[in-house]
C-alpha positions in Angstrom: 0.0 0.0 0.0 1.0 3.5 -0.5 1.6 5.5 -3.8 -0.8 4.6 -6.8 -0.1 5.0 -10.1 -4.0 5.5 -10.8 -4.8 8.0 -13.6 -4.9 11.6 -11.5 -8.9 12.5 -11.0 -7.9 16.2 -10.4 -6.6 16.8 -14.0 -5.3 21.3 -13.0 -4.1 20.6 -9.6 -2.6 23.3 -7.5 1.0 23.1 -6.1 0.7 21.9 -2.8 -2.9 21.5 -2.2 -3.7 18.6 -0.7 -7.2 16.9 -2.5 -8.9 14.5 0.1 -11.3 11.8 -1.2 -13.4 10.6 1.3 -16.8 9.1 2.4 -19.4 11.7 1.9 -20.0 13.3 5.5 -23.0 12.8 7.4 -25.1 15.2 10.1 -23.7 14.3 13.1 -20.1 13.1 12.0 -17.0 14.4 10.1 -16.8 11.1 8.4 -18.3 7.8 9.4 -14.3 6.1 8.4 -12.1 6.7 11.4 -9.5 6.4 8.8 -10.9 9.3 6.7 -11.4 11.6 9.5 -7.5 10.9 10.8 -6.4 12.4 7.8 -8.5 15.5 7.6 -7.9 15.8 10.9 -4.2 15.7 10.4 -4.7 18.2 7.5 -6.8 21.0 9.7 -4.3 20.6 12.9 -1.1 21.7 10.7 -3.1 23.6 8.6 -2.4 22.2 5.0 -4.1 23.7 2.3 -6.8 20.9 1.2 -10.3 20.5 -0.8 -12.3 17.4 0.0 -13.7 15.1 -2.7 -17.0 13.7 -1.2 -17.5 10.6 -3.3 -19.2 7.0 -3.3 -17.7 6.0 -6.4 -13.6 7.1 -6.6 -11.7 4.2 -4.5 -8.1 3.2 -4.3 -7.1 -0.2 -5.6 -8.0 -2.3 -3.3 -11.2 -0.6 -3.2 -10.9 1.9 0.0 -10.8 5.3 1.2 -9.0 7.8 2.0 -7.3 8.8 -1.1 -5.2 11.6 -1.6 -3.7 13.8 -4.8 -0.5 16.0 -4.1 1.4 17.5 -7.1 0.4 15.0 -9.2 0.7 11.8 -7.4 -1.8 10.0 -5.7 -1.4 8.3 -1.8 -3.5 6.0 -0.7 -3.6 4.4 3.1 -4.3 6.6 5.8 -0.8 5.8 7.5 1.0 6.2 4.2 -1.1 9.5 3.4 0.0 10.9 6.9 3.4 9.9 6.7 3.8 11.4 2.9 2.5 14.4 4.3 4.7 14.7 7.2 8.3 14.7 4.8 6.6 16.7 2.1 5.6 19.5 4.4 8.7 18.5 7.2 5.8 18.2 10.0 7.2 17.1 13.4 4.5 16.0 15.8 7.0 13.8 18.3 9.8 15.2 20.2 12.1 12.4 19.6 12.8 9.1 18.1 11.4 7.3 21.4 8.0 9.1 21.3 7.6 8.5 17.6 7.8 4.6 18.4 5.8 4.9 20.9 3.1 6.7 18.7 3.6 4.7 16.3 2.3 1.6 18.3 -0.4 3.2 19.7 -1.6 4.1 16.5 -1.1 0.5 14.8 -2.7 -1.3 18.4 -5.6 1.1 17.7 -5.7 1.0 13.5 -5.8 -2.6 13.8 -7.1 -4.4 17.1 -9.4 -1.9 18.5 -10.7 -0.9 15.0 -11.7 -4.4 14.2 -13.2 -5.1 18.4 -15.6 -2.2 17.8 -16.3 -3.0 14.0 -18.5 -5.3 15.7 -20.6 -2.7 17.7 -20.8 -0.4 14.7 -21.6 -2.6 12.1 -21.7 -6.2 12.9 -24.3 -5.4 15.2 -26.1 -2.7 13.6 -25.8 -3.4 9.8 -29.1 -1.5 9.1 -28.8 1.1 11.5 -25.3 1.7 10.0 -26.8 1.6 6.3 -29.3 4.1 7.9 -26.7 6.9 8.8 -24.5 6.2 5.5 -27.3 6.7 3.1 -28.8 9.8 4.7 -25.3 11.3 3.7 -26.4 10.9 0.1 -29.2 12.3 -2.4 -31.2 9.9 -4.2 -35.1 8.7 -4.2 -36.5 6.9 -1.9 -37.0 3.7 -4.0 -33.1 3.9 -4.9 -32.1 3.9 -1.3 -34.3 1.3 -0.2 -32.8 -1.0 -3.0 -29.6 -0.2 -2.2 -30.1 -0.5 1.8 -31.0 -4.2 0.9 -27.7 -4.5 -1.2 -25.5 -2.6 0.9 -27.0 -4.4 4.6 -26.3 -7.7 3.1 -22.8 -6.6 1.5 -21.1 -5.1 4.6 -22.6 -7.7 6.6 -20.6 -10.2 5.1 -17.6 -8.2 5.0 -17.8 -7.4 8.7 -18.1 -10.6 9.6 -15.0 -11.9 7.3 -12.5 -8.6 8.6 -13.9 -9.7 12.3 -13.7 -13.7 12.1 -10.1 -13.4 10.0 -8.3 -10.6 12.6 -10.2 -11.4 15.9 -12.3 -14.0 15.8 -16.2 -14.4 16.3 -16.3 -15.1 19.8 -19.2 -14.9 22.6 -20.5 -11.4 23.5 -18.7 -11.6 26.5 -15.3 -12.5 25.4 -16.0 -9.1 23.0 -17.2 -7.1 25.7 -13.7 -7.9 27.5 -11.6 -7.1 24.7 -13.2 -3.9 24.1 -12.7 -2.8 27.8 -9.2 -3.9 28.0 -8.7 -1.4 24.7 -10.6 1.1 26.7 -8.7 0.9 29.9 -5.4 0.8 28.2 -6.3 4.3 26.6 -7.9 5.4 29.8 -5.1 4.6 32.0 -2.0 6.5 29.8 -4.7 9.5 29.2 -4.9 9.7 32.8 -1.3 10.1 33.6 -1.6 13.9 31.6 -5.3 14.9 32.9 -6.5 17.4 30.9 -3.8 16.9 28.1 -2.9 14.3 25.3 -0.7 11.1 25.0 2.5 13.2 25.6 1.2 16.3 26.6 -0.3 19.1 25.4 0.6 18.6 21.9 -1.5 16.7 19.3 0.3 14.0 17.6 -0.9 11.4 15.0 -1.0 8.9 17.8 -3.5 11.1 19.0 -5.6 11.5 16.2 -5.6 7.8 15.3 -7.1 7.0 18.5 -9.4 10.3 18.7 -11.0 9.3 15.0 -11.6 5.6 16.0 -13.7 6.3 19.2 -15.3 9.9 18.6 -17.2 7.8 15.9 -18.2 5.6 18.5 -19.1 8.2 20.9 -21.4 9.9 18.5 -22.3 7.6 16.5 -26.5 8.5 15.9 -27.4 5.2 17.7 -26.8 3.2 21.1 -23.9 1.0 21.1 -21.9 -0.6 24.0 -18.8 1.2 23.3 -20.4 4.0 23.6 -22.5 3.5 27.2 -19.0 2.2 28.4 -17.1 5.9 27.1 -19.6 8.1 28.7 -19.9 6.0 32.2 -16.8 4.5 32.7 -14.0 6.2 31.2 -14.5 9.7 31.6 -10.1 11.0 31.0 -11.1 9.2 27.2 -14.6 10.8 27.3 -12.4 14.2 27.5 -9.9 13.5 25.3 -12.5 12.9 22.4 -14.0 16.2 23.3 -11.2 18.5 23.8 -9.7 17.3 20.5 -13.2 18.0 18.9 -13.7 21.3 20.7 -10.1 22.0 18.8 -10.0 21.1 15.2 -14.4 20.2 14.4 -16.2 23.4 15.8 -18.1 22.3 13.1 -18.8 18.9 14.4 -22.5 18.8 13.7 -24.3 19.7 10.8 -27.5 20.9 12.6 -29.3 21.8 8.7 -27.3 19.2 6.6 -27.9 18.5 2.9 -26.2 15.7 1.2 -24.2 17.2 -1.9 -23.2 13.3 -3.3 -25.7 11.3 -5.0 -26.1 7.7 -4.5 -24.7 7.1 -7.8 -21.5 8.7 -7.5 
């Protein structure tokens, strides 16, 4: 993963403008892909000239978003997008090479353990209250969405369940409810040690936003989830982090009179 040699979709690009394709947004969310809202995240905190490309039809390819064009290349992969970005616009977020590997695995634990334990919550769970939110985000007649609310609850379905049973396993609601915790208090307990600040400090690193994206979508999410009971009862140090950072870079959190500007075609 990493640079594509796909045919540019921004044919007059502008030097050092950063164009973001991404999940169309929805009303209560920046992005309903944690790995879509880490990089426009990223881009809004170091304040790198971008314009977003809502779209349901550009992907990268192996079929994904986010997807970036800068200078006439394409990035794909949120890490390798943020990491491209970081050299091309010399971007230090970590103080030294020990921080930066500890960033780095708190950002990989939560890319790819804790995204796939609360996969399950989201989607697995919730596969037509999930269609629900993603195809409000879009324009189309009501006939279209309810065809493609059939389609699409059986299609990410499947693939929940094949990204959960191949990474984690399908295991009893318990055993899930324990892994998710133990995610939850690891996050809880080294936000603790820096009340009122980040991961190492008062400065926002990618470590940071990883984590931030993956469970702000959890804690606003439009519908009752366990994750979400568990981060507004029990883990109030994660329940601030998630708002601090959102108080910071998503004023603009909420889209209180949203309109969808992508059709369900595109």
């Amino acid at each position: 993963m990493g640079k594509s040699g796909g045919t540019l979709h921004v044919k007059e690009w502008k030097e050092d403008v950063v164009y973001l394709f991404q999940f169309p947004r929805i009303k209560e969310l920046p992005n309903i892909s944690p790995f879509c809202l880490k990089v426009e995240s990223f881009l809004r905190l170091h304040g790198i000239k971008h314009e977003v490309k809502e779209t349901n039809k550009v992907r990268t390819r192996q079929g994904l978003l986010p997807m970036i064009e800068l200078n006439g290349r394409q990035i794909e992969d949120s890490g390798a997008i943020i990491s491209h970005l970081r050299k091309h616009f010399n971007i230090q977020d970590y103080s030294d090479e020990k921080e930066a590997a500890q960033g780095r695995a708190i950002a990989k634990a939560c890319d790819y353990y804790t995204f796939n334990v609360t996969y399950k919550y989201k989607l697995l769970d919730n596969p037509k209250k999930m269609v629900a939110v993603i195809l409000a985000a879009v324009k189309g007649s009501g006939f279209v969405k309810s065809i493609a609310s059939v389609f699409l609850t059986k299609n990410l379905s499947g693939k929940a369940k094949n990204r959960i049973g191949s990474s984690i396993g399908i295991w009893p609601d318990g055993t899930h409810e324990e892994m998710l915790r133990e995610d939850l208090r690891m996050y809880e307990s080294l936000l603790k040690n820096f009340a009122g600040h980040n991961f190492f400090g008062d400065k926002i690193t990618e470590a940071d936003l990883t984590v931030w994206s993956h469970l702000a979508i959890l804690l606003y999410l439009p519908y009752d989830i366990l994750p979400k009971k568990l981060l507004q009862e029990e883990f109030p140090h994660t329940k601030s982090f998630i708002e601090r950072i959102r108080e910071k870079l998503w004023p603009d959190f909420v889209h209180e009179n949203f309109e969808p500007t992508v059709t369900i075609s595109h």
